[in-house]
N, C-alpha and C positions, 0 to 999 in steps of 0.2 A: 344607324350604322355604327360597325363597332370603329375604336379607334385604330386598329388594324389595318382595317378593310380601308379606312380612309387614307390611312396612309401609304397603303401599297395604291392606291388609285392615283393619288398627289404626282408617286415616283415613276409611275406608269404615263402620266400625261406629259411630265415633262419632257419625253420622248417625241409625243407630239408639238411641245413645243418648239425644239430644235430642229424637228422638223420643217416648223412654217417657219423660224426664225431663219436657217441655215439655207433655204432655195431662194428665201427675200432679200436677203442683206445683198445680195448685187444689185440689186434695183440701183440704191446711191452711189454704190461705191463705182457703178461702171460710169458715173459721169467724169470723174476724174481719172477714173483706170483706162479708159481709152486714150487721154492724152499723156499720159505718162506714159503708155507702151506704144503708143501709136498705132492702132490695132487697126487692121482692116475689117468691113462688116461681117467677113466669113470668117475671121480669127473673134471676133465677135461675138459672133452667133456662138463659135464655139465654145467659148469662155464661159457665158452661161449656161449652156445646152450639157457641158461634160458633165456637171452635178444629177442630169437627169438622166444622162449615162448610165454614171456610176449607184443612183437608183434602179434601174432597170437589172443589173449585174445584182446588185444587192438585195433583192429584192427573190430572184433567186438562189442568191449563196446562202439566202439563212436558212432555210427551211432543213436541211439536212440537221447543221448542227445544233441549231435548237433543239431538234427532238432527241440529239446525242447528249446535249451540255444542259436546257433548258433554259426559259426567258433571263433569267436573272442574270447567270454568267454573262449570255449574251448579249444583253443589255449594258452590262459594265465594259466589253467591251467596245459598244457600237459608243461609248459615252469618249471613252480612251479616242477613239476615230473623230469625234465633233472635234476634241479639244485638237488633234492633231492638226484637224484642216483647218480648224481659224489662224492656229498659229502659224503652220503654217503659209499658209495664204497671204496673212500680216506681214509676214517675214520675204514673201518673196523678193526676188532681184529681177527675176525676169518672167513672162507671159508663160513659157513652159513647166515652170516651178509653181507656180500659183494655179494653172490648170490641172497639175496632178492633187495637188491638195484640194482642188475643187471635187474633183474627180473622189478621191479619199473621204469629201465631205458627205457626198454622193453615196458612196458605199452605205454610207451610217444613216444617211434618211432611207435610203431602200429598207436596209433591215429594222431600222425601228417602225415602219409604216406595216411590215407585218405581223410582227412581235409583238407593240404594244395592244393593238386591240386586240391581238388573239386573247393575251394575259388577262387583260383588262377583264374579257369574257369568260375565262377561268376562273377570274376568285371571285367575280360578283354573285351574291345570292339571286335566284331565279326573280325576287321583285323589286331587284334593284338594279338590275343589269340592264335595261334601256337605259337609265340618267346616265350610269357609269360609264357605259359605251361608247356614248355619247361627248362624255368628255375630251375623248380623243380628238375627235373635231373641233370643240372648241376648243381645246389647245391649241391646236394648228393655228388656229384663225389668231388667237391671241399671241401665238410667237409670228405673226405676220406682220403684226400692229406694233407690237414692241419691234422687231428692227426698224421698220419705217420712221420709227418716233426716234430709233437709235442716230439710223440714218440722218433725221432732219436736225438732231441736235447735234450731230458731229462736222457736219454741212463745211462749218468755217475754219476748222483748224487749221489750213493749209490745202496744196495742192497733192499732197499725201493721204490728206484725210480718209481714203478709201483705207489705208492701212486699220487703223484704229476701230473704223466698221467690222471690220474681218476680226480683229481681235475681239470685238466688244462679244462674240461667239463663246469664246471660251470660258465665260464666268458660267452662264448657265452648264455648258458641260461638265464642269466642274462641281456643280450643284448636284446635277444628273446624277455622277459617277456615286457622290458621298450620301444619296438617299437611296441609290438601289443596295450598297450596305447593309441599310436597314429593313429591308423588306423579302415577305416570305417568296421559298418558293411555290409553283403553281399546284395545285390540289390536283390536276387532272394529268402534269407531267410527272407526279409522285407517285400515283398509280400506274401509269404506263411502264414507272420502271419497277413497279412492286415494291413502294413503299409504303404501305398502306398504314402504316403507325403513325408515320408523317403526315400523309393526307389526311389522317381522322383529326388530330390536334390544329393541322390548318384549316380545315373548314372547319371547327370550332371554332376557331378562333376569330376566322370572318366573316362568320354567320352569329356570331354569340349567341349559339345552341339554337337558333330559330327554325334550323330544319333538320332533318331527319340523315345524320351524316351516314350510316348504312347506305339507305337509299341515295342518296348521293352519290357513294364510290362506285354504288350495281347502275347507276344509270351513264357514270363517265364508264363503267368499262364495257356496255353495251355501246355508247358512243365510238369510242376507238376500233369496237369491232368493226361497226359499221364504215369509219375511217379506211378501217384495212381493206372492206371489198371494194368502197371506191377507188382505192389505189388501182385496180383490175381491170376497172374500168375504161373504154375507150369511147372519150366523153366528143369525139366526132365522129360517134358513128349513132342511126336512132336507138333508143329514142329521146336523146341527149340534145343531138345535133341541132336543133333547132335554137334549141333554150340557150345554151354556149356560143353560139353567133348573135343570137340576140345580147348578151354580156358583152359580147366584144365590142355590137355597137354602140351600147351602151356609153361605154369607157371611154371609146374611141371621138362620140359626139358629145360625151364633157368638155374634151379640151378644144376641140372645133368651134365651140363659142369664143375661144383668144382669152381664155380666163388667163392662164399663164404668161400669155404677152404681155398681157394690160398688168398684174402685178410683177412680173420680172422689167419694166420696161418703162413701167408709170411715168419715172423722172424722166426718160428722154422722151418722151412722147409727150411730155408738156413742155419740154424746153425746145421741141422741134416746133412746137405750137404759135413758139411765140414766149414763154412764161421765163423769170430766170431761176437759177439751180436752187434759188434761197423757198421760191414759192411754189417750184415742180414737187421738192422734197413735201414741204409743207401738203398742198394738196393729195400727193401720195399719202399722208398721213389720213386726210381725209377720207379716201377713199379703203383702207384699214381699219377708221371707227364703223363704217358703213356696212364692213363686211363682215365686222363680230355684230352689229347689232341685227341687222336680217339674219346670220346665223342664229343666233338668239329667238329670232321670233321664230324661224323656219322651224329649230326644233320644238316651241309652244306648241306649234299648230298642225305640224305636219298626222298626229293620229288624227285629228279632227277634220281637216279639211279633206285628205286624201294625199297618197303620192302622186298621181297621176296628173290630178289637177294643178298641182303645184307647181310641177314638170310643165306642162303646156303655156302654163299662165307665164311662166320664166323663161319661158324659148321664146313665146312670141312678143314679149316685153324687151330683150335681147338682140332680137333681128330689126328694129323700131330703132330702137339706140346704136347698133354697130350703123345700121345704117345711116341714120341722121347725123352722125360722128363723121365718117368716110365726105357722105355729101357736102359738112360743113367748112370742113379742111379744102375739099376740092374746090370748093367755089367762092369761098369766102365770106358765105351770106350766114353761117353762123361762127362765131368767134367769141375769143375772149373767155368769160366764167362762164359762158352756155355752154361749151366745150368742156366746163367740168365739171358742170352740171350734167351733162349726156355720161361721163363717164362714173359720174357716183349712181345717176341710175341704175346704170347696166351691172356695178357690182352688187344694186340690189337687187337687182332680177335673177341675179347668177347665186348669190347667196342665199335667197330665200327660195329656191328650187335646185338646182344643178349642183348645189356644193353641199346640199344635205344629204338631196334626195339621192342622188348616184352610189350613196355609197351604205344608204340602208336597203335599195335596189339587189344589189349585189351582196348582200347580208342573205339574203328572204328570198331572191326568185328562182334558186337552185332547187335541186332534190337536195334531200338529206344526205342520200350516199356521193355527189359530189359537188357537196356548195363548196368547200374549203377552197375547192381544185378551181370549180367555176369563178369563185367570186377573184380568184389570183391571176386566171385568163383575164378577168375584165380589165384588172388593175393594171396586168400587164402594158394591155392594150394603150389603157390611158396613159402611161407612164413613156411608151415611144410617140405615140402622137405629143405628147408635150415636149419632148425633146427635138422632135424633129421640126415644127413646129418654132418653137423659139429660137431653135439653129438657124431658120431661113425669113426670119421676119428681117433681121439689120438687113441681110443683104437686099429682100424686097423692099425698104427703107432707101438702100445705097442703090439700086439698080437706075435708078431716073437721075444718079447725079450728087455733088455733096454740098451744092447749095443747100440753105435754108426750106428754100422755095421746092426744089426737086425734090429734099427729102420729104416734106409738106405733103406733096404728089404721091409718092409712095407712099406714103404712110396714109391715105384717102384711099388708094385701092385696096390696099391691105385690110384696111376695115371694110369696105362694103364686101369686100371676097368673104370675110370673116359674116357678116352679115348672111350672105346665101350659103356659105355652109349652115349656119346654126339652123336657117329655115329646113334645109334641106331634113338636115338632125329632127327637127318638129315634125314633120311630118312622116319622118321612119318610126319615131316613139310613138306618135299618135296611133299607128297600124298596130303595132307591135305590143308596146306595154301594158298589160293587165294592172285594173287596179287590185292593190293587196292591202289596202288599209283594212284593219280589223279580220283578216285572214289567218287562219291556223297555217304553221309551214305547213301541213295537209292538206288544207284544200287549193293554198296555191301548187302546192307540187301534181295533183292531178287536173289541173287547169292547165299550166304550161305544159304538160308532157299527152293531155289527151284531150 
């Protein structure tokens, strides 16, 4: 790969890092952020949940100016937004000022979660664009790992400490802002505006002459075309209708496994367990080595074994764990490191299916004329289930009580609930999903639609 190409992927993923770094970094810091603001579970819930807000909002608002300004510009912006909300955040005085900046933070992962892998998808050559793509995930998972590790080493500074978490945001957006400088723009948004002297010299550049740059620009502007009639399209009505509900549940029964709870929450969920804040942090660490290294294998294997199967094997491995989690809290006959040991399984269960597989799923199960649109309903989808979702776990948490012992209670039903959703989720995928491993987008697009 040329040195180009690697470097616009480098400045691409770190998008995704900020990503998993900027929705994680409250895991630590809300153990001391609630006692400093004295937060109730439902100012709580919301504290965390506004970032998944202002993803949901964000997530929307780019797609316009993207295609006005294209990735790059709006990437230096969305980098400008990371730094703003750590600083901000860091800086705040009161629980209002720190949720708009959360909120702001929010903004900037919505739009980078559609922007980078679009881009990503854009400058990679046709036989390099699996691994490339691919990066974008493992960034995430790696900006998940790095705050935790952030998180556990800032732990002792004080009863402020959560300050310095929220700051520790701003070096990489900083990093972000000063490599997209350096990096081209996108070959397919340079034809769309009819540049095509530009696009020919950039896919030069990031193919180092390996393909056929004509053929290239004639296949991205028959691409766009087909772009424009999906726009026309009214993708819930047949013979759409189907495939597009199917997306949504897709999305919708990723975050139903509690993947979002369990790493927005890790640290109080061990320290309601029993654990104190020095070895909640810590284990949370563990469970972030856990989740890059099944991301790692999920993506080894996932051409070879199947999506499907991989999907089933991780629900039902999932619904075993949330379950025996729940039960062992409620009764007390499991405890201690079995408690996190049940919960480094589950993020492997969640990692080597549900955290790959959902979002090559939603890549691939569209028609051609509207995956773009389909695969952003799903996302959608999953992006208010996670918010709504973590908005109402504290309070399912505080509902029994602010004892140790009653939050204990809640937090054992909250997992088994979590538990029979995920089944429920296995057995609507298992109807539903085709397998697509080694499939042309052709033959899966006349499978789902006939």
């Amino acid at each position: 790969m040329s040195r180009n190409l690697l470097l616009c992927t480098f400045a691409a993923a770190l998008g995704g890092l900020l990503f998993g770094y900027d929705t994680v970094i409250i895991n630590g810091a809300m153990l001391n952020l609630v006692k400093y603001f004295q937060l109730t579970p439902a100012i709580q819930g919301w504290t965390v949940s506004s970032a998944l807000v202002g993803c949901i909002i964000g997530t929307f608002l780019i797609g316009k100016p993207g295609d006005i300004y294209g990735a790059k510009r709006l990437l230096q912006l969305l980098a400008i937004l990371f730094f703003a909300s750590s600083v901000g955040c860091g800086l705040a005085t009161d629980i209002q000022v720190f949720i708009i900046f959360r909120f702001i933070g929010g903004l900037a992962i919505g739009g980078a979660s559609v922007l980078c892998p679009v881009y990503l998808s854009e400058i990679s050559p046709p036989k390099h664009r699996g691994l490339l793509a691919g990066t974008f995930q493992l960034a995430i998972v790696t900006g998940i790992l790095m705050s935790l590790i952030s998180n556990y080493l800032l732990i002792n500074i004080g009863d402020q400490n959560w300050r310095w978490m929220l700051f520790s945001g701003a070096i990489p957006a900083v990093i972000f802002f000063l490599m997209l400088l350096t990096i081209r723009r996108s070959p397919r948004w340079l034809v769309k505006k009819g540049m095509l002297d530009e696009a020919r010299r950039t896919i030069e550049a990031l193919s180092m002459h390996e393909i056929d740059t004509e053929q290239t620009i004639k296949e991205i502007q028959e691409s766009i075309h087909i772009e424009n009639l999906g726009k026309r399209i009214n993708v819930f009505k047949r013979p759409y209708k189907k495939i597009i509900f199917i997306g949504i549940f897709v999305g919708i029964f990723s975050q139903l496994t509690g993947i979002g709870v369990v790493f927005y929450y890790s640290s109080q969920i061990f320290s309601i367990a029993g654990f104190s804040n020095d070895t909640s942090m810590a284990q949370s660490v563990i469970l972030g080595v856990t989740n890059l290294i099944f991301t790692l294998l999920a993506m080894t294997i996932i051409d070879k074994v199947g999506r499907k199967k991989l999907l089933m094997v991780g629900q039902l491995g999932m619904v075993v764990v949330l379950g025996l989690f729940g039960y062992g809290l409620l009764t007390g006959n499991i405890q201690g490191y079995w408690l996190v040991g049940l919960l480094v399984a589950y993020i492997a269960f969640f990692a080597a299916s549900q955290g790959v597989v959902i979002w090559v799923l939603l890549s691939e199960m569209f028609p051609n004329v509207i995956r773009s649109r389909g695969a952003s309903i799903g996302s959608f989808a999953n992006w208010v289930i996670s918010a709504g979702l973590n908005f109402l776990f504290p309070l399912a948490i505080g509902f029994f009580g602010t004892t140790q012992a009653a939050q204990q209670m809640g937090m054992s039903y909250a997992f088994i609930f979590l538990a029979v959703l995920t089944f429920i989720g296995f057995v609507y995928l298992k109807k539903n999903i085709i397998e697509t491993k080694g499939k042309t987008l052709e033959q899966i697009e006349k499978e789902v639609l006939y």
